[in-house]
Every structure is written in C-alpha cells, then in structure tokens.
DOMARTOR-754365 format. One line per field, with one value per residue (C-alpha): x, y, z. Coordinates in nm, 3 decimals, padded with zeros to 5 digits. Example, Ala and Ser with C-alpha at 12.3 -4.5 7.8 and 13.67 -1.06 7.14 Angstrom:
% residues 2
xx: (01.230,01.367)
yy: (-00.450,-00.106)
zz: (00.780,00.714)
END
This chain:
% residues 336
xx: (03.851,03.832,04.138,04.339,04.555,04.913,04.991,04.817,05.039,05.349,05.306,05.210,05.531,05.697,05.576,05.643,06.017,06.004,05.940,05.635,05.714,05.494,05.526,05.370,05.142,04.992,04.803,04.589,04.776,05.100,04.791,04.688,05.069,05.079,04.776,04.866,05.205,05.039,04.782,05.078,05.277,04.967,05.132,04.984,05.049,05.148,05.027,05.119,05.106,05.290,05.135,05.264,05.049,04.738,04.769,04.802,04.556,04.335,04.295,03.916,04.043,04.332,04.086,03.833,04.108,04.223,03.831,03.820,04.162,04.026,03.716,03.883,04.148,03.960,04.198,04.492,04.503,04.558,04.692,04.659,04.972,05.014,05.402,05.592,05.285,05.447,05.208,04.948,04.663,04.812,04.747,04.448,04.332,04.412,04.268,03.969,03.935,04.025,04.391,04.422,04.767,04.964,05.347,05.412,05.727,05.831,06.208,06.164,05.962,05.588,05.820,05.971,06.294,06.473,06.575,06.370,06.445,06.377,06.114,05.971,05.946,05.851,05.564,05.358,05.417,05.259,04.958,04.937,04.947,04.678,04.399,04.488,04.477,04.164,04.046,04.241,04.473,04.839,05.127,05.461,05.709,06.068,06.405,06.749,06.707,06.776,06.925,06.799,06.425,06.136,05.818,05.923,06.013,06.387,06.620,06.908,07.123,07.427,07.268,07.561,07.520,07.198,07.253,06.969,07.144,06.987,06.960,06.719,06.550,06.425,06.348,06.104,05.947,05.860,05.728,05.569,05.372,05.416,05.387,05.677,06.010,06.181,06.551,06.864,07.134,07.256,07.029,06.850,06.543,06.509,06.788,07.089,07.164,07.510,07.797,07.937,07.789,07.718,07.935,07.937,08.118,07.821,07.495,07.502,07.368,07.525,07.311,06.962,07.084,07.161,06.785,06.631,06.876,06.717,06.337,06.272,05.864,05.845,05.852,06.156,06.112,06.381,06.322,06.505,06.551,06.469,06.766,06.843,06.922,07.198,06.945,06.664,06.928,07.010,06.697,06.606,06.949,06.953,06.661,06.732,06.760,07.044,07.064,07.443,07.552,07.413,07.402,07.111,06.999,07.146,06.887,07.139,07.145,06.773,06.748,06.986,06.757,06.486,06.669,06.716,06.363,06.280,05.902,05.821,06.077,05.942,06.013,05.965,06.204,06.268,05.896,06.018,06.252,06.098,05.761,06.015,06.224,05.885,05.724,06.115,06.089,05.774,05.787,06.176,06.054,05.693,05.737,05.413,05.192,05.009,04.739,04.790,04.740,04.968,05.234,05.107,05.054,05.425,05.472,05.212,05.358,05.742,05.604,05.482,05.797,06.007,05.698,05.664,06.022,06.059,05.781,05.948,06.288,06.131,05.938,05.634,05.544,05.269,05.148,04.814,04.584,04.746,04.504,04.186,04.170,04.087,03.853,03.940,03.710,03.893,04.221,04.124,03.954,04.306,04.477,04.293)
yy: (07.453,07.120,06.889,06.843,06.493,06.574,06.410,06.724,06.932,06.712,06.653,07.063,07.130,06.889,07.088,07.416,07.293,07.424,07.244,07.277,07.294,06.988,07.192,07.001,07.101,06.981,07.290,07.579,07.808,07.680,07.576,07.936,08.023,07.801,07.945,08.290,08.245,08.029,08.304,08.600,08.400,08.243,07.903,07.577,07.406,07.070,07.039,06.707,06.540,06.271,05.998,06.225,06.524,06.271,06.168,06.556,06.727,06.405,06.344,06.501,06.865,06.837,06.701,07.023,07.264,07.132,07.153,07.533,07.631,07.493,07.683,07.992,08.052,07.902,08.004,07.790,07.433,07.211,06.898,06.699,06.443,06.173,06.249,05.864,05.613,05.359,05.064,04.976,05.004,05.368,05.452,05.297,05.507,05.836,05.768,05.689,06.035,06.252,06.271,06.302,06.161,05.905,05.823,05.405,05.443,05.073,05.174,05.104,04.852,04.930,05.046,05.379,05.327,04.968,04.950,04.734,04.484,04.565,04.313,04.403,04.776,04.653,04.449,04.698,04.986,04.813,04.667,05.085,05.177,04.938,05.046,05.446,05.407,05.292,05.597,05.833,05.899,05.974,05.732,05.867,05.557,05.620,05.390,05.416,05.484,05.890,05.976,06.156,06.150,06.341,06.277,05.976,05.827,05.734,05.555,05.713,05.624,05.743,05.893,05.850,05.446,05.393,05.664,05.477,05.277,05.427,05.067,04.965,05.297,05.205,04.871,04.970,05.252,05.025,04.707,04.924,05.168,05.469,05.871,06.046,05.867,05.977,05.945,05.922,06.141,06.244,06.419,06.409,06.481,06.732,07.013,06.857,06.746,06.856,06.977,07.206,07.360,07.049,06.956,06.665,06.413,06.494,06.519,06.278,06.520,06.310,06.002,06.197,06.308,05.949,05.852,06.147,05.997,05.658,05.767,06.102,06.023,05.929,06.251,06.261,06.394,06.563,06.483,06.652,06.948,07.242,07.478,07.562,07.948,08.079,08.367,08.168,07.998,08.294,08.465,08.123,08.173,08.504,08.488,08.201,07.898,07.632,07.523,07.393,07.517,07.328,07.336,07.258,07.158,07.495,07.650,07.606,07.259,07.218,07.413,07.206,06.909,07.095,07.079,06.709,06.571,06.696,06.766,06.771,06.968,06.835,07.129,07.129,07.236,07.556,07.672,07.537,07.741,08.030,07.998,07.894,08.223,08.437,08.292,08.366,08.709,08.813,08.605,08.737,09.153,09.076,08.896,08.970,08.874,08.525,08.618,08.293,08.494,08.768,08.527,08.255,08.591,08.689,08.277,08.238,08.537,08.415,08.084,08.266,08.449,08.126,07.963,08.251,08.261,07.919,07.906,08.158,07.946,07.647,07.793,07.739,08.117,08.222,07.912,07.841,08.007,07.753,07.500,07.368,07.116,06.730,06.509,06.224,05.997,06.155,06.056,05.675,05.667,05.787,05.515,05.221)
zz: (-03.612,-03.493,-03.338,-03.655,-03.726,-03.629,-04.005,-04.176,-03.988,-04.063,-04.448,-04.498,-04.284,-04.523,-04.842,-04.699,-04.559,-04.193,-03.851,-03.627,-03.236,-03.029,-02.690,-02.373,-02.131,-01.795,-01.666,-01.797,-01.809,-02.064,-02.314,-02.322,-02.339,-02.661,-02.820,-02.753,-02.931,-03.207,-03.265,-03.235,-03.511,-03.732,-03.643,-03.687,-03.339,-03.151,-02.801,-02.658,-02.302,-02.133,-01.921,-01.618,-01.782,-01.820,-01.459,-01.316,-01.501,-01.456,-01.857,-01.852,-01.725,-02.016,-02.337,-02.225,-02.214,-02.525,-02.676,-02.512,-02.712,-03.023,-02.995,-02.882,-03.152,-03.448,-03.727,-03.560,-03.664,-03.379,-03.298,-02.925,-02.889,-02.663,-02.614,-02.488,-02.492,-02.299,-02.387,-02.698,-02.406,-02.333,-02.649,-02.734,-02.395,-02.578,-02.887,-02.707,-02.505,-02.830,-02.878,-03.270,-03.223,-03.028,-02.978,-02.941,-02.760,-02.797,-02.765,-02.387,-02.222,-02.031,-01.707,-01.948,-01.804,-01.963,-02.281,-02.508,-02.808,-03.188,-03.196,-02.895,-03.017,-03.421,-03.251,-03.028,-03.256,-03.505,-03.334,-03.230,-03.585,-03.665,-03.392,-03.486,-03.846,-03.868,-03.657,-03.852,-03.583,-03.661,-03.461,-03.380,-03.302,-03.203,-03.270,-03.036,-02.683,-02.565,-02.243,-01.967,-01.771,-01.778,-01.654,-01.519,-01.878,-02.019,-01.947,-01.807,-02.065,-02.210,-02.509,-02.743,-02.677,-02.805,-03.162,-03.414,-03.670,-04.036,-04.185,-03.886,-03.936,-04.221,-04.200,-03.859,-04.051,-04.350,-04.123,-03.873,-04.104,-03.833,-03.957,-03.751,-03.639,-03.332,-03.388,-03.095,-03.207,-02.934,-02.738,-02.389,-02.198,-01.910,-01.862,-01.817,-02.201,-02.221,-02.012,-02.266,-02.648,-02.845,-03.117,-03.393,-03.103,-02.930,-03.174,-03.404,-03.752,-04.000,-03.852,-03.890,-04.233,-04.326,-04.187,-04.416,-04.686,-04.678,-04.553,-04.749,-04.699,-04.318,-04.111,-03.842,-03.495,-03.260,-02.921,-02.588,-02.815,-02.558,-02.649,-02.260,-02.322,-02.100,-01.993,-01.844,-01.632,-01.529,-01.430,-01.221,-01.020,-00.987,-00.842,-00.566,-00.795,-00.815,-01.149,-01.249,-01.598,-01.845,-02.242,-02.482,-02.856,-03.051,-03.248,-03.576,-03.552,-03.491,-03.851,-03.965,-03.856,-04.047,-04.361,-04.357,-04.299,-03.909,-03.896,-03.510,-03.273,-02.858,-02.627,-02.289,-02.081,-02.226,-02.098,-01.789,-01.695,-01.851,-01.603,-01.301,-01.364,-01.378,-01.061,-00.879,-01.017,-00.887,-00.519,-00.457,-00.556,-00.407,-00.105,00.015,-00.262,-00.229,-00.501,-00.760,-01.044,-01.009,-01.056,-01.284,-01.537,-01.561,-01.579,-01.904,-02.096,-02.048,-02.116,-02.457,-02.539,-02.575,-02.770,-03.026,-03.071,-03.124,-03.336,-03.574,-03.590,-03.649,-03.955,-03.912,-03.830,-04.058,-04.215,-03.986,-04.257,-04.540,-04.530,-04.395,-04.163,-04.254,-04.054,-03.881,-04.094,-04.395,-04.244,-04.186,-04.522,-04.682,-04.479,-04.624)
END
C-alpha cells in the first residue's frame, strides 16, 4: 500500500469515532517499532517527523525507511507527517520529498520559539494549504501557543496562558481551509507537562469541547499528549537515570478528547522513555556487552509495547483493513 493522505485516515477515524496515534520517529529502528505494533493491532498509522528528525536522519535515509515500511507491511495504511513545519518553505520542502502530510505551525514565528500574531499564523497557513492542496497533501495548522520544547520547537510558555479561544478557532479554520487543528488546552511538549495528575485547572476539556462544539467537520489534534506512565520513570531510574517526578496527559482524558472531535493523538515521549529504560536495562545487567543490537532490540520491542497499547486506547485497533487507500491525485482532485 502506498503512502496514504493523513485526511483518509482522519475522516475514517471520524466515521468510526476513535483516535489514530501520529507517533514520531528519527531512526530505524522506532519506524519498525511503529509498524510492528500497527501490524500486531491491524491499525491504520501516523508516522510523523520534526525538522530535528529531518535534519538527523538526513531527510533521504527517513523518506526510504518510510518507502521500506510501506512495502513491508502492505495491509497497514500509512501516513508520513511533517510534525511543527516552522515556515511555508519547510513545508513546501516536505511535500516535495514525499511527505503525504504537513503541519503549518504559524502559532510561532520561523525561530519555533516566539509567539506569533493571528495574522501572521492565518497568512502562512494558508499560503501552505494552497501549495498542498493542489498536490493532494493534507495540512495540519495549530491555534494557541503550548508550553514546553521538543526538538528544539515551543515556546516555553506557560501553557495555561496561551489556552485557544473557540471563537478564533473557528474563524482560522474557516479562512485558512486546513484538515486537522491543533488546539492549547493545557498541555506541553517533552516530559515535564505537569507537576502533579492533571485536573480541569490544569487541561482545559471544556475548551476542546467548545472547539468540537463550533467545528464538528475540522478534525482536532492533541498535541504533548505522551501519558508519562509512572512505570517507565521508574525503570529509567532504577536503572541509573535522574528523571524528577513528573505527570502526563491521562489516558481518560485523551478518550475523553476522542469523544469530542480529537482525530490525531502526537506521542513522543512516551517511546522515549520506554527505549531509554530498555537500553539502561540491558547496559546496567550487561556491562560488558557493546554489540549495538543487543540493546537497540530490547529498545524497539518496549518502544512497541507502549505503541500497541496506545494504539488500542486510542481506538483505532483493528480498523487498517477498513478501507483502501486513495491517491494523491484523487485527493487534489476532491479538493478543487
């Protein structure tokens, strides 16, 4: 099965009422991870990749993995994201290698890290949504600034000062034209999200349910939504790590999310930890092993443990086989 458009996955996750996970990657090894649990679950599947995943893998490395997975596990539809395009010419760079999706994340400015204005962010999404359109290429845009970096991208905000106001919700998903909204509700990239269990002070639910309210048709997206579980903390500091307790997304509320319009669920730190705590395991019992592969194993099949089982939560376990996949051309023809 070819690269699928991560709209088809969106609007058949829409009909069938569950999420579908958009889980990044920079290296080999988490793709196979992915594909593993996709094919274990008979999930349709997100992979996405932030300009700090383009620059590691050196984009070329990353697009034939992605061609090799696709090939591979045939019976899994597939779509490659370009997770926080921080310019139009970021994203026109993507759609030009292969990615069958692209976020315009106009919420900051080029630098990812300073805030940006509404007009600024209505502006370049739009000229994004334009160029990817007419390919047949899916654009994510997001509204309200989140907390927290990753990959070099965010602002290192408070993330309760920049919640998305509904009424400009829908007014930016109505002049901008985009496919998936990211929403701020609260939440934050990387590990450190919250200092204790999140509750409505915190994560703003009644906000997202407000968007869905007001944009039942445009697909919302929960970023920073790695769930942080207790025991992969654990496993990292028991094993010579220093992580400081820290609290995640809960799963409930993420199913909440799914009830009220979320399509696209970003986890990455989750697989994180889970591949940290693996490689710890294996170089504090096995001191003397230097063989790459005898840890990177143990790190791909935690890595797939915390994919399957998200995949299950977020619904979207057993629905690869539900549809066939829709071409590109199709997708830009449908667009006109």
């Amino acid at each position: 099965m070819p690269l699928v458009t991560m709209r088809q996955l969106l609007d058949e996750a829409a009909k069938g009422g569950y999420g579908v996970g958009a889980f990044n990657v920079n290296n080999m090894e988490q793709i196979q991870a992915i594909m593993e649990a996709a094919r274990e679950t008979k999930s349709p599947v997100i992979i996405q990749a932030s300009r700090g995943a383009r620059s590691y893998s050196q984009d070329r490395f990353l697009y034939h993995l992605m061609l090799a997975a696709t090939e591979l596990y045939p019976e899994i539809p597939v779509a490659l994201h370009l997770d926080h395009g921080n310019s139009p010419e970021t994203c026109k760079s993507a759609i030009e290698m292969g990615f069958t999706s692209v976020m315009m994340d106009g919420s900051l400015m080029p630098d990812g890290k300073t805030p940006a204005t509404y007009d600024y962010n209505v502006k370049t999404t739009r000229e994004v949504v334009e160029t990817a359109h007419a390919r047949g290429v899916t654009v994510e845009g997001e509204i309200g600034v989140l907390g927290g970096i990753e990959d070099g991208h965010g602002a290192g905000v408070d993330a309760l000062a920049h919640v998305t106001n509904p009424a400009q919700a829908e007014e930016f998903a109505r002049l901008t034209g985009v496919d998936a909204l990211a929403i701020a509700i609260g939440t934050s990239h990387g590990a450190y999200k919250f200092t204790r269990k999140p509750t409505g002070d915190i994560l703003k639910m009644d906000v997202l349910i407000e968007i869905h309210k007001r944009l039942p048709t445009t697909h919302l997206v929960m970023h920073g939504s790695s769930s942080v579980p207790k025991e992969l903390q654990d496993i990292i500091n028991q094993y010579g790590g220093k992580l400081r307790p820290t609290w995640g997304v809960p799963i409930e509320e993420i199913q909440l999310g799914i009830k009220n319009g979320v399509r696209k669920i970003n986890v990455d730190t989750d697989n994180r930890l889970a591949i940290t705590g693996a490689i710890r395991k294996v170089f504090a019992e096995k001191p003397e092993e230097f063989d790459p592969r005898s840890y990177l194993k143990p790190a791909r099949e935690a890595m797939k443990k915390v994919v399957a089982q998200r995949m299950t939560q977020f619904g979207q376990a057993g629905h690869a086989g539900d549809y066939a996949p829709v071409s590109l051309q199709e997708m830009a023809a449908r667009y006109k």
